[in-house]
C-alpha positions in Angstrom: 20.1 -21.3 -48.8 21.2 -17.9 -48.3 17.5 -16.4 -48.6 16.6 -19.0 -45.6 19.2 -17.9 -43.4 18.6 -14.2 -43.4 15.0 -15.2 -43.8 15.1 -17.2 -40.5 17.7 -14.5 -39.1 15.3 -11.5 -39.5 12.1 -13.5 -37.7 14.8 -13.6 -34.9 15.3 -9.9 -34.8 12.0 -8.9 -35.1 10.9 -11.5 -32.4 13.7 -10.4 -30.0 12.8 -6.8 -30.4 8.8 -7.8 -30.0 9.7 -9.6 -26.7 12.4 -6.8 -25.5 9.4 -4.1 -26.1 7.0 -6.0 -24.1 9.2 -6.7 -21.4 10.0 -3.3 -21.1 6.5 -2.0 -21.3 5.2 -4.3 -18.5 7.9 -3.4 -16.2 7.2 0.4 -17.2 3.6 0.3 -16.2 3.6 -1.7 -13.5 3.4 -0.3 -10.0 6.3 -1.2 -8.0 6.2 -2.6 -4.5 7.9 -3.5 -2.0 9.6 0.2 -1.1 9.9 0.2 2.5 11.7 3.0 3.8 14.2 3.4 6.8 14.6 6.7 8.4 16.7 7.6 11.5 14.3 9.6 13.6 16.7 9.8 16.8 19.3 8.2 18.4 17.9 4.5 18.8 15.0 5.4 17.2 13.8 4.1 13.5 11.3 4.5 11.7 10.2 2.3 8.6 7.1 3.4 6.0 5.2 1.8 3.1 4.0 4.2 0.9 1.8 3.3 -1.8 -1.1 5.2 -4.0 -4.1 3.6 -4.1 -7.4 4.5 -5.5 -11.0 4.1 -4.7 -13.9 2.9 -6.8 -14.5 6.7 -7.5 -11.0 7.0 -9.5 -10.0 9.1 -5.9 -6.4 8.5 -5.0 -5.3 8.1 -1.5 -2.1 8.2 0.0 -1.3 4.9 2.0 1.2 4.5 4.3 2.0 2.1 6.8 5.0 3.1 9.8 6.7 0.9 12.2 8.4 3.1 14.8 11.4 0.9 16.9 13.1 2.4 19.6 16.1 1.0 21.0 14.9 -2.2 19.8 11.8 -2.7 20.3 8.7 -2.1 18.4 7.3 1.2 19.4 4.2 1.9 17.5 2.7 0.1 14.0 0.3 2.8 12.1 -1.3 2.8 9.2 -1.9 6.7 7.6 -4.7 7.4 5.1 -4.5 10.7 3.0 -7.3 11.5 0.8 -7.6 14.7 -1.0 -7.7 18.1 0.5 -11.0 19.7 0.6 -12.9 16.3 -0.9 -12.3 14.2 2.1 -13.5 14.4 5.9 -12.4 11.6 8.2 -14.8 11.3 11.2 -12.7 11.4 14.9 -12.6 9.6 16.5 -13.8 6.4 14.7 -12.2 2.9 13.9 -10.9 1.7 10.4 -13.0 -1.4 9.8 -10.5 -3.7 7.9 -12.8 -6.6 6.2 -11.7 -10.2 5.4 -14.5 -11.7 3.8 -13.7 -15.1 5.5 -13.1 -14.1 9.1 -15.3 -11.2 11.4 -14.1 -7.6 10.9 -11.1 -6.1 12.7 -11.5 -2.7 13.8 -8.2 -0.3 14.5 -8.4 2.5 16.7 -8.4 5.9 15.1 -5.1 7.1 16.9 -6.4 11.1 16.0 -9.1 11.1 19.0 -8.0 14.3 20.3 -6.5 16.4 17.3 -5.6 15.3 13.9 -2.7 17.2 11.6 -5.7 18.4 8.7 -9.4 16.8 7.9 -8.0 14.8 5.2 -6.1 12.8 7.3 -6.9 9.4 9.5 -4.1 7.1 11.1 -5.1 4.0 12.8 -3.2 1.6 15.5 -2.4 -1.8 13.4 0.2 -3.2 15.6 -2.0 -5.9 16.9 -3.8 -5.8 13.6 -1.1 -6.5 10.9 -0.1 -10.2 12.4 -3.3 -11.5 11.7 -4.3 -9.7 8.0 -3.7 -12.4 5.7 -1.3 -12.3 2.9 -3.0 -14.8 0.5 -5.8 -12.5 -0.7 -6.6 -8.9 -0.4 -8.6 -6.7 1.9 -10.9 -4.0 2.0 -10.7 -1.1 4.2 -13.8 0.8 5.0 -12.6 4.0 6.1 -14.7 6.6 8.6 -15.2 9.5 6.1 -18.5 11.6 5.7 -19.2 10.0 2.6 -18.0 6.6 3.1 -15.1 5.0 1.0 -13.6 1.6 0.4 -10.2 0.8 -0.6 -9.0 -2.5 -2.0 -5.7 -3.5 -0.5 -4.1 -5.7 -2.8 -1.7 -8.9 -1.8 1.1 -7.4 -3.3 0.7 -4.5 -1.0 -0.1 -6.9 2.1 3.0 -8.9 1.4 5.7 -5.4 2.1 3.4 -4.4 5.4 4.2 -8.1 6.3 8.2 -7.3 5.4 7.3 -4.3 7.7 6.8 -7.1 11.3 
């Protein structure tokens, strides 16, 4: 009887620790979302980001941030920022961001560098009218204006904290 008890007993242990290292592991590896940052910019003036690190069919990583800017209230400006890497990457001013469904037409956000942008690498495009209607059952694809042209894969999880974002 004894034998079956600490039989019985150590199947528990090694089944808790199984499921404790598996549990850990998961939440080790996977990417965590929903980190919206708040930032006081000025007196009645915040601003709130997404950042995330995405990468391309190439195994390229690009920096992807999303920025609502409130002042005093009311909703100022809603950007989305793509960084790829220095040197590799070329956006094209000024040209939209084609932002593709695949069940409704293709939105297209203004490239909000027409005049000057802060480095080659870099593209930011006006989403405030945009992110209302990008849905948040399914992900997206952005086709960004690049010399060699890229696509990146948004993923729901991602959609789901620009929504938090409105």
């Amino acid at each position: 009887m004894l034998k079956i008890i600490h039989r019985q007993c150590s199947r528990l242990l090694v089944l808790t620790v199984c499921l404790g290292m598996i549990l850990w592991s998961s939440l080790a590896i996977a990417p965590s979302f929903a980190d919206i940052r708040q930032q006081a910019e000025t007196a009645g003036q915040i601003l709130l980001q997404s950042r995330q690190s995405i990468r391309d069919r190439h195994d390229q990583t690009w920096q992807v941030v999303l920025f609502k800017r409130v002042k005093d209230g009311v909703v100022d400006e809603v950007d989305l920022r793509l960084v790829g890497y220095p040197g590799q990457t070329e956006f094209i001013h000024p040209a939209p961001l084609t932002i593709v469904l695949n069940t409704e037409a293709d939105l297209l956000a203004a490239d909000q560098f027409v005049t000057e942008a802060p480095a080659p690498n870099v593209g930011q495009f006006d989403l405030k009218e945009i992110l209302p209607k990008l849905p948040m059952d399914r992900k997206i694809q952005l086709i960004l204006p690049v010399k060699d042209p890229v696509t990146l894969t948004i993923p729901v999880a991602v959609l789901l904290e620009w929504k938090l974002l409105m």
